[in-house]
C-alpha positions in Angstrom: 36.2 -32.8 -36.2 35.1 -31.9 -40.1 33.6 -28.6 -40.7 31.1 -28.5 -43.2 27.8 -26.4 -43.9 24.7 -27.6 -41.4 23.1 -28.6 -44.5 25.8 -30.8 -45.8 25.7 -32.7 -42.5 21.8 -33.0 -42.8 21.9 -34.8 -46.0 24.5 -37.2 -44.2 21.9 -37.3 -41.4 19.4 -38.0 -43.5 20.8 -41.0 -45.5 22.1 -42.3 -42.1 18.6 -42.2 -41.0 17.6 -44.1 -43.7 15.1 -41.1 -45.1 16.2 -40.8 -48.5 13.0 -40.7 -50.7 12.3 -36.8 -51.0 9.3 -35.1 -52.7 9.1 -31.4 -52.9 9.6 -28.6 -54.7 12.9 -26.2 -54.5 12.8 -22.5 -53.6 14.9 -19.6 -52.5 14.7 -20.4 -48.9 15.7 -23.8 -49.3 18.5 -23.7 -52.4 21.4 -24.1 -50.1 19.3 -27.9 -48.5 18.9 -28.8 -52.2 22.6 -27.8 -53.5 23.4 -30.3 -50.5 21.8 -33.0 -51.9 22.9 -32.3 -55.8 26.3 -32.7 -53.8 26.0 -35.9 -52.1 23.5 -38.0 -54.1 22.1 -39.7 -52.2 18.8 -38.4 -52.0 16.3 -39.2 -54.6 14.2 -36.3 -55.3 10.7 -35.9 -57.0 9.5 -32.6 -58.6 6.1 -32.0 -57.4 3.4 -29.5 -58.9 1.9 -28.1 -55.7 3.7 -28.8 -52.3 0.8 -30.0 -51.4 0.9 -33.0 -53.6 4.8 -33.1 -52.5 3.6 -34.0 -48.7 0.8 -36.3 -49.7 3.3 -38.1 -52.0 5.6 -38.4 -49.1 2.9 -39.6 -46.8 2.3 -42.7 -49.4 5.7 -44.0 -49.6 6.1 -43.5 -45.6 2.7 -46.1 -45.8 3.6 -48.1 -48.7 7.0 -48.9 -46.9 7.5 -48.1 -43.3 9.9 -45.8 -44.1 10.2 -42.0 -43.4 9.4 -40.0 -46.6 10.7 -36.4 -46.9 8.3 -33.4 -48.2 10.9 -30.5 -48.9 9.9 -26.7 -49.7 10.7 -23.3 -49.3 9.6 -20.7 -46.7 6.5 -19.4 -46.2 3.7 -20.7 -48.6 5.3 -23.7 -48.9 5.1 -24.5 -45.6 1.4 -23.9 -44.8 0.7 -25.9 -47.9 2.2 -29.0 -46.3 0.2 -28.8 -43.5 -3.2 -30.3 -45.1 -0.4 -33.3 -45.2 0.9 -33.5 -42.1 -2.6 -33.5 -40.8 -3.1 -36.5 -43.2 -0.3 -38.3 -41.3 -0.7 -37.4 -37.6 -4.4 -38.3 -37.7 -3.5 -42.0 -39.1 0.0 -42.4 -37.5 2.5 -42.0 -40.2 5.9 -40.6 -39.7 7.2 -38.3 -42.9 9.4 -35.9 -42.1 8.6 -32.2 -43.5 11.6 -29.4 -44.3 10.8 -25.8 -44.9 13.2 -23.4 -45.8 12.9 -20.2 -43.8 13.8 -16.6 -43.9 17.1 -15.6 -41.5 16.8 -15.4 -38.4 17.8 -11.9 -37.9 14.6 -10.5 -39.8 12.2 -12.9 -38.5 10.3 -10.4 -36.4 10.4 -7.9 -39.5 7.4 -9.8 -41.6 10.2 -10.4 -44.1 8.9 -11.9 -47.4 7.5 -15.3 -46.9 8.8 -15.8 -43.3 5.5 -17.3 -41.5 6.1 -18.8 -38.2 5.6 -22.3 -39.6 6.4 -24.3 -36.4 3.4 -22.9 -34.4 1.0 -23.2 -37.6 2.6 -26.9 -37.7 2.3 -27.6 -34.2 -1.1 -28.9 -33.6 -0.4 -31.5 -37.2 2.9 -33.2 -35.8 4.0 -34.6 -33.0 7.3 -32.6 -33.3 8.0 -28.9 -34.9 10.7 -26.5 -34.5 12.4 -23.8 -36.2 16.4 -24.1 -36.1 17.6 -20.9 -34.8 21.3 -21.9 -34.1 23.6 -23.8 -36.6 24.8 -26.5 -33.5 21.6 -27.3 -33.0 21.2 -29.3 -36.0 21.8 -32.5 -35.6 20.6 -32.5 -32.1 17.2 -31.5 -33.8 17.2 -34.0 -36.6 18.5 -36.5 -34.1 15.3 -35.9 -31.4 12.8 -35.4 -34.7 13.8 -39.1 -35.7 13.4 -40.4 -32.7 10.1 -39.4 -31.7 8.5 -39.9 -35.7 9.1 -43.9 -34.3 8.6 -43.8 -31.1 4.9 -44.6 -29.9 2.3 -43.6 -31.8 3.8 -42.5 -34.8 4.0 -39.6 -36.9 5.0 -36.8 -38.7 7.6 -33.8 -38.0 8.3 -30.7 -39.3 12.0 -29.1 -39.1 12.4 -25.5 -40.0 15.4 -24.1 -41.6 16.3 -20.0 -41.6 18.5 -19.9 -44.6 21.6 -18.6 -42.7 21.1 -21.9 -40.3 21.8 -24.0 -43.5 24.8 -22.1 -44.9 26.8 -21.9 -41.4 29.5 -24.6 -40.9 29.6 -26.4 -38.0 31.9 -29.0 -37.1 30.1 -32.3 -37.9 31.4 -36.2 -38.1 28.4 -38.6 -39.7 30.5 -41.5 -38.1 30.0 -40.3 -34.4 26.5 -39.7 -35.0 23.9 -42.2 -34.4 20.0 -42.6 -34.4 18.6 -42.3 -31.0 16.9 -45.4 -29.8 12.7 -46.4 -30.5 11.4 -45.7 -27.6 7.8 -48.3 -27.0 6.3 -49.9 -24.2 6.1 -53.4 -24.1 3.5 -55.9 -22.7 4.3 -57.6 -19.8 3.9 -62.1 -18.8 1.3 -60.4 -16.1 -0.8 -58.1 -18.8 -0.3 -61.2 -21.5 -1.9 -63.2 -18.8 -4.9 -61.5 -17.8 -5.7 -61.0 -21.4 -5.6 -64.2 -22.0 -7.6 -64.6 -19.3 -10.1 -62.3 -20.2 -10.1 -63.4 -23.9 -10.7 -67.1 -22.7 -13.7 -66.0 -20.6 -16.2 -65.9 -23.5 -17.5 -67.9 -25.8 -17.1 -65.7 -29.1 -13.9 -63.7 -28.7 -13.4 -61.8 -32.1 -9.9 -59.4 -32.5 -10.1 -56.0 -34.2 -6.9 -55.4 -36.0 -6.1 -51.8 -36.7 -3.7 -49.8 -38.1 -1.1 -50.1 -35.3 -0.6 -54.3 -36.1 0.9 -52.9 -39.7 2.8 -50.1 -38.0 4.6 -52.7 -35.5 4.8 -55.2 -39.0 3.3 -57.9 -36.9 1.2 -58.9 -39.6 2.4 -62.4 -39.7 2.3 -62.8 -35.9 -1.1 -61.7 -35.7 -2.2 -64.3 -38.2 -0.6 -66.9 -35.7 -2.1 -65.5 -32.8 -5.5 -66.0 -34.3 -4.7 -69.4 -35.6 -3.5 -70.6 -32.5 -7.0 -68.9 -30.7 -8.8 -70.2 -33.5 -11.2 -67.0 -33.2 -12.2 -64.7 -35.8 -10.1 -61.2 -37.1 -11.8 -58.2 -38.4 -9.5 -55.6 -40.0 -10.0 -51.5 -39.6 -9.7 -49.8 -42.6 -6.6 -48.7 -41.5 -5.5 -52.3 -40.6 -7.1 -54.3 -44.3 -4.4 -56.2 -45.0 -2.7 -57.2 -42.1 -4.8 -60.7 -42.3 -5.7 -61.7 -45.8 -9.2 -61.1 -46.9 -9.1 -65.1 -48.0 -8.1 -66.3 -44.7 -10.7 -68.3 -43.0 -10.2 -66.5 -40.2 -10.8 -63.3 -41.9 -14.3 -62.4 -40.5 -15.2 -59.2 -42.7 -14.7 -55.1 -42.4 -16.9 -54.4 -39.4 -18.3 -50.4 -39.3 -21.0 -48.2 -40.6 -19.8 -47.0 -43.6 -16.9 -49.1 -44.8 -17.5 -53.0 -43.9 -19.4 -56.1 -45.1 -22.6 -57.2 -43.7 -21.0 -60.7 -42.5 -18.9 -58.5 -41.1 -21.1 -56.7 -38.7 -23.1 -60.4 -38.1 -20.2 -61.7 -36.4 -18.7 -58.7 -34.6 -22.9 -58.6 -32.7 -22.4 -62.1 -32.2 -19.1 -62.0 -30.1 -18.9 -61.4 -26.7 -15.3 -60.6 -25.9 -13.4 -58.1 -28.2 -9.5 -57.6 -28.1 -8.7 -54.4 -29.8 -5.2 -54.4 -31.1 -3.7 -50.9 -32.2 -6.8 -49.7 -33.1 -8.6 -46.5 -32.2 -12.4 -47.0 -32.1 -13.3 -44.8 -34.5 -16.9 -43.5 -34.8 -17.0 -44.8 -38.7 -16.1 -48.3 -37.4 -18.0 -48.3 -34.1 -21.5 -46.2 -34.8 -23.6 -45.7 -32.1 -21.8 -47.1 -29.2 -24.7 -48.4 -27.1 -25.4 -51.1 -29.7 -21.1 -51.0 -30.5 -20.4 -52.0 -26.8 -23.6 -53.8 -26.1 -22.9 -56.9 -23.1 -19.2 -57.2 -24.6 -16.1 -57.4 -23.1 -13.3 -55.2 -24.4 -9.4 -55.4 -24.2 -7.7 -52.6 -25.8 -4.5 -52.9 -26.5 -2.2 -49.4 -27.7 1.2 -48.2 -27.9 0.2 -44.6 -26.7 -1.5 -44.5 -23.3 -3.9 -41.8 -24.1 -6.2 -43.7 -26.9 -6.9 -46.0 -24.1 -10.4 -44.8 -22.8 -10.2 -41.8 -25.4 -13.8 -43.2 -26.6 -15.1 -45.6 -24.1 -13.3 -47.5 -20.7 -12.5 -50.8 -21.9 -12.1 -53.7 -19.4 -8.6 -54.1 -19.7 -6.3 -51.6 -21.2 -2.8 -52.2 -22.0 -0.2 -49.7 -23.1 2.1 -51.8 -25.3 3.2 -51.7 -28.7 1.1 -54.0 -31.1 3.6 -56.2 -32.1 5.0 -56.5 -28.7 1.9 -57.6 -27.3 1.3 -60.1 -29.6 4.5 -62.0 -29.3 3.4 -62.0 -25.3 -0.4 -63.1 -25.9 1.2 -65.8 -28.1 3.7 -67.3 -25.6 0.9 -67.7 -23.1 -1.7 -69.0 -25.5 0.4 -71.6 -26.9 1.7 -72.8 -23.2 -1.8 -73.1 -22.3 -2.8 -74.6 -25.6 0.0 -77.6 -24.9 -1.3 -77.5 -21.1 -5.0 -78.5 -22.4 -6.7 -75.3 -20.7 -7.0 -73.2 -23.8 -11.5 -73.5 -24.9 -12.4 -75.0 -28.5 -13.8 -72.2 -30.2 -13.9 -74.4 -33.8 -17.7 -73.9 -33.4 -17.2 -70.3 -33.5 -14.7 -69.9 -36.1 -16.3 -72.4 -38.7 -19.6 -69.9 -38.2 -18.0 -67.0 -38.5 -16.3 -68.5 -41.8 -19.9 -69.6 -43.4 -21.4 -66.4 -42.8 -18.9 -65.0 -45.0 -21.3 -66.4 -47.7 -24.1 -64.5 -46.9 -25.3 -61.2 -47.3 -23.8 -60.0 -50.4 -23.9 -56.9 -51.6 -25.6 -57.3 -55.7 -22.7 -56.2 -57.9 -23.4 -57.9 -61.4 -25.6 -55.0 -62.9 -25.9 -54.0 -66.8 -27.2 -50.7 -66.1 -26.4 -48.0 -68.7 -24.9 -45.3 -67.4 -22.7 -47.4 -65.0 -23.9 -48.8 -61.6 -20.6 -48.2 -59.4 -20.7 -51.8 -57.8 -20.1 -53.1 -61.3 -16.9 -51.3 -61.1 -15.8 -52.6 -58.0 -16.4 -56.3 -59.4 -14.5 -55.6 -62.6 -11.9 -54.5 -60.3 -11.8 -57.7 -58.4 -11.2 -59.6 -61.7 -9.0 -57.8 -63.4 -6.3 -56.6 -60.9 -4.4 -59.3 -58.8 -3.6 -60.3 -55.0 -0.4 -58.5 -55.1 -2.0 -55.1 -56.6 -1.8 -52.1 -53.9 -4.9 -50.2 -53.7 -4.6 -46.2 -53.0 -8.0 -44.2 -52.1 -9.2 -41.2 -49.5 -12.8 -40.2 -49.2 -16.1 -40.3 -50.7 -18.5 -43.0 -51.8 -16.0 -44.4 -54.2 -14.0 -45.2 -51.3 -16.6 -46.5 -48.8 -18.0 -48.6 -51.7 -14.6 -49.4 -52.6 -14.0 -50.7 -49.1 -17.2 -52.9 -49.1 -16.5 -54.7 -52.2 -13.4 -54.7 -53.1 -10.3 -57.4 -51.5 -7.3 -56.8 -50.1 -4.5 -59.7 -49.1 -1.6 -58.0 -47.7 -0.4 -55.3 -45.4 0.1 -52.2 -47.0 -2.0 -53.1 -50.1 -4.6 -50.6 -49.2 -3.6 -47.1 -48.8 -5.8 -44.6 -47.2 -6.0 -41.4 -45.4 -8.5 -43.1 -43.5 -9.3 -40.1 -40.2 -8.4 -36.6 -42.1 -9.8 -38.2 -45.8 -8.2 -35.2 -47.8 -9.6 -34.4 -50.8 -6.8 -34.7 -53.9 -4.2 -37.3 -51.5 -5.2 -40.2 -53.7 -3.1 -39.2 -56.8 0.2 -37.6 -55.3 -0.2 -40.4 -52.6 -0.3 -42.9 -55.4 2.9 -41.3 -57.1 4.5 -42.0 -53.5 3.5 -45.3 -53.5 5.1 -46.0 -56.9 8.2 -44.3 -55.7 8.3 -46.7 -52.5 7.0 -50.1 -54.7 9.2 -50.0 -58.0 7.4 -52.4 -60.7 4.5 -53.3 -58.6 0.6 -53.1 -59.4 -0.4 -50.1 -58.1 -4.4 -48.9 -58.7 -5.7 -45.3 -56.9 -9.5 -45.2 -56.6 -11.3 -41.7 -57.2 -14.5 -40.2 -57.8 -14.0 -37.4 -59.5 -14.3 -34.6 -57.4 -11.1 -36.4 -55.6 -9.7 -36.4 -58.4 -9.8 -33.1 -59.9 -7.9 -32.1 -56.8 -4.0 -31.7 -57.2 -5.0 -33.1 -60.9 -2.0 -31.4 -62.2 0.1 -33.6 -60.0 -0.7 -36.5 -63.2 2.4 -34.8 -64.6 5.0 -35.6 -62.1 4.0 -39.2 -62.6 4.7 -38.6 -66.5 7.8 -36.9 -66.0 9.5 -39.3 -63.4 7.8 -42.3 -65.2 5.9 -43.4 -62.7 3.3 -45.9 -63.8 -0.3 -46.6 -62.2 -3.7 -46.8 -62.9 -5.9 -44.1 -61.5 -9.7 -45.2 -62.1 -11.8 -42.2 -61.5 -16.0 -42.9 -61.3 -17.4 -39.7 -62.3 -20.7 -38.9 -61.8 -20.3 -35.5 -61.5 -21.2 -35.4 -58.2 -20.3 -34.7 -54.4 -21.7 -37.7 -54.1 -21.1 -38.4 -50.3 -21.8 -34.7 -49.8 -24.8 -35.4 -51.7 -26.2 -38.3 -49.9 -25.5 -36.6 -46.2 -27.6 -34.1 -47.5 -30.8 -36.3 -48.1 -32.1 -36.2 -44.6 -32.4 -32.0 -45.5 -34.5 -32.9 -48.2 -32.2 -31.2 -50.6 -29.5 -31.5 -53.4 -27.7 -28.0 -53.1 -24.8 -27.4 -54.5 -23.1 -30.8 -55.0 -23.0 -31.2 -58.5 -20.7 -31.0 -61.0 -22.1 -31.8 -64.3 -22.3 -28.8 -67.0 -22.6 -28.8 -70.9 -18.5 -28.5 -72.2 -18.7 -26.6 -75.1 -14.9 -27.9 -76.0 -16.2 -31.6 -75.2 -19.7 -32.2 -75.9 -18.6 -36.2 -75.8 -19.0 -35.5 -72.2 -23.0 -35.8 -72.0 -23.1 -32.7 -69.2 -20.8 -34.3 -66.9 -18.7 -31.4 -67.4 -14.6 -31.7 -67.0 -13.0 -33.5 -69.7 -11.1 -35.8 -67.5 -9.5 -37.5 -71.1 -8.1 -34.6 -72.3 -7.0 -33.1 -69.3 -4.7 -36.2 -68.5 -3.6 -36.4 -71.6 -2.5 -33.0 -71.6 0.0 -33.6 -68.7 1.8 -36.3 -70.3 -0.3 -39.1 -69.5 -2.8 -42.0 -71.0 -6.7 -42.2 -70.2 -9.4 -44.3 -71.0 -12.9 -43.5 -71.0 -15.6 -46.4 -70.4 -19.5 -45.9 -71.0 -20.8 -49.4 -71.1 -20.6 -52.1 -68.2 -19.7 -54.5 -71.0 -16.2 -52.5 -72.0 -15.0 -52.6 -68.4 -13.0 -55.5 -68.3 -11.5 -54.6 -72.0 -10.6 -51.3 -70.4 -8.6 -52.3 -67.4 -7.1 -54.9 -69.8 -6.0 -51.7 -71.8 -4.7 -49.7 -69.2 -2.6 -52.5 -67.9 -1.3 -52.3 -71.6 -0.8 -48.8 -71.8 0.6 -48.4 -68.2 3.6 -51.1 -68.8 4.3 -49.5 -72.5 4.5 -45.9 -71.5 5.6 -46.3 -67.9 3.0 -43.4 -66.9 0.6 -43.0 -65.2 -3.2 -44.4 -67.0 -6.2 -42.7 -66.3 -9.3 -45.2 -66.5 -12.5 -42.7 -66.4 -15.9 -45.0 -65.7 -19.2 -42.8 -66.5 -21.8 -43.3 -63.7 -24.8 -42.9 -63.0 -25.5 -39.7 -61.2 -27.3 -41.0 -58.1 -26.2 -43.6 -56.4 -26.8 -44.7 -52.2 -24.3 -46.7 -51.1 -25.1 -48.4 -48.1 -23.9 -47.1 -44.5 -26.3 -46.0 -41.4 -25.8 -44.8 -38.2 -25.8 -48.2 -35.8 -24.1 -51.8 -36.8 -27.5 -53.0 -36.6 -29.0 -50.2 -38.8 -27.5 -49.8 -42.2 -29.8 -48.9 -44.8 -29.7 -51.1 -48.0 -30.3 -48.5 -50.9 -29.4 -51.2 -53.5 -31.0 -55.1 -53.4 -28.9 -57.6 -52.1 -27.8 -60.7 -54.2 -30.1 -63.5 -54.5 -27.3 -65.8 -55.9 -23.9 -66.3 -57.1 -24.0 -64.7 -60.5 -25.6 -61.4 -58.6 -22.2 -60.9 -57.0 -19.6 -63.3 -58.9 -16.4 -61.9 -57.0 -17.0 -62.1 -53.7 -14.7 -64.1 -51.9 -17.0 -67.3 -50.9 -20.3 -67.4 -53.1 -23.6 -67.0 -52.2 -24.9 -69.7 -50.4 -21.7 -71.7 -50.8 -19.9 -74.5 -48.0 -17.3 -72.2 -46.6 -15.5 -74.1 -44.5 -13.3 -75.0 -47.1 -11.1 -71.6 -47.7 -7.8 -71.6 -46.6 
């Protein structure tokens, strides 16, 4: 058997594993990991600014990809400041895989300089943590880590490393070592059967889609399975994508924050609801009495415990997503060639031609900027195939009302924990994970002056992307939850900058500051320069291979609309009387829809 130092076998563990995208930052604790990897070569490693940014980064190439991105750092510090990441990924099921460096072993009850017991801090963020403490037990942990980032509901891990774990040799061959099998439940012809059954009771089934149907890459099958139903699909915001937003079938967002109002119409006119790796979130559900109203439900879930976490459904079935689609299929197509399978063309065509109603007005001229006139310059300017990376905040609710999506894993988002600063590092990760794609990362700009300095890792690694920031130098969400307190209390940003007076009072000179880490930026005043700006940072992005900073000046006040009940969300802005009012939506106002694809 070859000896070799426990972290030489890790970095052939790793590559076996297929984790070899790293993001991090090196340290004391954690030289003898990294001198492993400057050995071997076959990890590719990005300098971060803040570690941080490194586990954010790592979270968006584990979502832009389906891979298992690495967040490396040292002890201590390092590793509490991965744990704003971690939480990121457990609370939206994405495996990443975080490695600390840690003080030896032997002082590790002697509050030794930066030894912090990171696997109990880590604990409650992963669904795995442990601190090494003997040398054999390496691959054993990696092995069992690995395994249960994939198995179930996924997500992330966090392996601690004392540095005299990582020098000591063990005896190690990479050939006798494998990856421990996935481990998922799987829907069975009886469970297919009764929710087919139950499905086929109603007269307005409608699937919710969630994050779990991108997880199990059953994107494609799920399209089929709603073909075949010929019923509606309504995407989480952890699931947009997995049917595209053109698709006939595609019935709108459905929630009280992020979702279209077509989208809610249809979801209150179904009566049977099969809910496929999704979580019933309170964003997407509101209040549940009108949520649940005389539906049906069928939940379907890889991890047994989200099943009646929020309310009891009628059916519950433990199975992975993708799994329990193939079985759903097989029975719905044997009953569709038997004749016993309902017409629900009625449905579906009404579903599709309310997609033309209810538009949200996005065409205004206003001066400063209305943000809905962002969102539509958005729609125009950047493609199908572009990759949209956001987190929190009014820009992202309005972003996921107005804005279109047509693939899996073209909208990023740390949809439950909605971190502060992820968009930027995250979008770096998603770069790293989509070589030569479109890439765009959404911000207002309170996200963004979080982890701002990460901007330079982008220029440094030449990582190119377009960040568009809307700054109205606000907490704007923060701002807007605080309206029924009758107050505006410390939620704005805006002060005179006596190096930038260009700035009007909204304060941080987001230009300059980009520029000054490495990169390009674009600042845009007038609705009628938008479309000449994006233009420009397309232009600027592809000719400098960094990343392009596209600042939009808002209006300070804005409402974007959201409410407490499906039924209840207030309208702060008017609604489109016609086409021109909202000239991107996906079917026009008032238009025949039946004739989308």
């Amino acid at each position: 058997m070859p000896k070799m130092r426990a972290v030489d076998a890790i970095v052939l563990i790793l590559e076996k594993e297929g984790a070899t995208e790293a993001f991090g930052l090196p340290g004391a604790a954690i030289n003898p990991l990294y001198s492993a990897m400057k050995t071997h070569g076959g990890i590719r490693h990005t300098l971060h600014r803040h570690v941080e940014g490194a586990s954010h980064a790592a979270d968006g190439y584990s979502r832009a990809t389906g891979k298992i991105g690495l967040c490396l750092g040292t002890s201590g510090p390092a590793g509490t400041d991965m744990i704003t990441g971690l939480y990121a990924a457990i609370a939206d099921s994405i495996p990443m895989l975080c490695i600390t460096g840690q003080a030896p072993t032997n002082v590790l009850h002697k509050e030794d300089f930066q030894a912090v017991d990171i696997e109990s801090i880590a604990k409650p963020v992963t669904k795995y943590a442990s601190t090494v403490l003997e040398p054999g037990l390496v691959p054993g942990t990696f092995a069992k880590a690995f395994q249960i980032m994939r198995s179930g509901r996924p997500g992330p891990a966090l392996i601690d490393l004392p540095i005299n774990v990582q020098l000591a040799e063990i005896e190690f061959d990479i050939d006798a070592y494998e990856p421990l099998p996935v481990l998922n439940p799987r829907a069975s012809r009886v469970q297919a059967e009764k929710v087919v059954d139950l499905i086929t009771s109603g007269s307005k089934p409608i699937i919710i889609a969630g994050g779990g149907v991108i997880n199990a890459n059953a994107s494609e099958k799920l399209v089929e399975l709603a073909e075949e139903l010929n019923i509606p699909v309504s995407p989480t915001l952890m699931g947009w994508g997995v049917i595209p937003d053109d698709h006939r079938l595609q019935s709108g967002m459905v929630g009280i924050q992020t979702h279209t109002k077509y989208g809610n119409a249809t979801f209150l006119e179904s009566d049977v609801v099969l809910g496929l790796g999704n979580r019933w979130a309170n964003r997407h559900t509101g209040g549940l009495g009108t949520y649940r109203g005389n539906r049906k439900f069928i939940h379907v879930d890889v991890e047994p415990t989200q099943i009646g976490r929020v309310f009891t459904p009628d059916l519950g079935i433990v199975s992975d997503a993708g799994q329990a689609i193939e079985a759903i299929l097989e029975v719905v197509r044997e009953r569709k060639t038997a004749g016993t399978l309902p017409d629900y063309s009625a449905w579906a065509d009404s579903a599709t031609a309310r997609k033309s109603t209810g538009h949200r007005k996005t065409n205004f001229d206003n001066v400063p900027i209305k943000p809905q006139r962002v969102y539509q310059e958005m729609n125009a300017a950047f493609g199908q195939d572009t990759t949209y990376v956001s987190t929190i905040g009014l820009s992202q609710i309005a972003g996921a009302q107005m804005l279109h999506v047509y693939q899996p894993r073209h909208w990023i988002n740390a949809g439950q924990a909605g971190p502060l600063g992820w968009t930027g590092p995250a979008a770096l990760g998603v770069v790293r994970g989509k070589p030569g794609a479109k890439v765009v990362a959404l911000s207002g700009d309170y996200d963004f002056q979080f982890m701002i300095e990460e901007l330079a890792v982008g220029a440094q690694f030449k990582l190119p992307y377009i960040h568009v920031v809307v700054n109205n130098s606000y907490l704007g969400l923060i701002r807007q939850s605080q309206r029924p307190f009758e107050m505006d209390y410390h939620v704005s940003l805006g002060f005179d900058n006596i190096n930038s007076p260009e700035t009007k009072g909204y304060g941080v000179d987001h230009v300059k500051v980009a520029e000054g880490l490495g990169c390009k930026a674009v600042r845009i005043e007038d609705p009628a320069d938008l479309a000449r700006g994006f233009a420009e940072a397309n232009q600027l992005a592809e000719e400098h291979q960094v990343p392009v900073v596209v600042e939009v000046i808002l209006e300070k006040v804005t409402n974007i609309a959201m409410g407490a009940q499906l039924d209840a969300v207030n309208e702060f802005e008017d609604l489109a009387l016609n086409a021109a009012d909202a000239p991107t939506a996906l079917v026009p106002l008032g238009a025949e829809a039946l004739s989308i694809r």
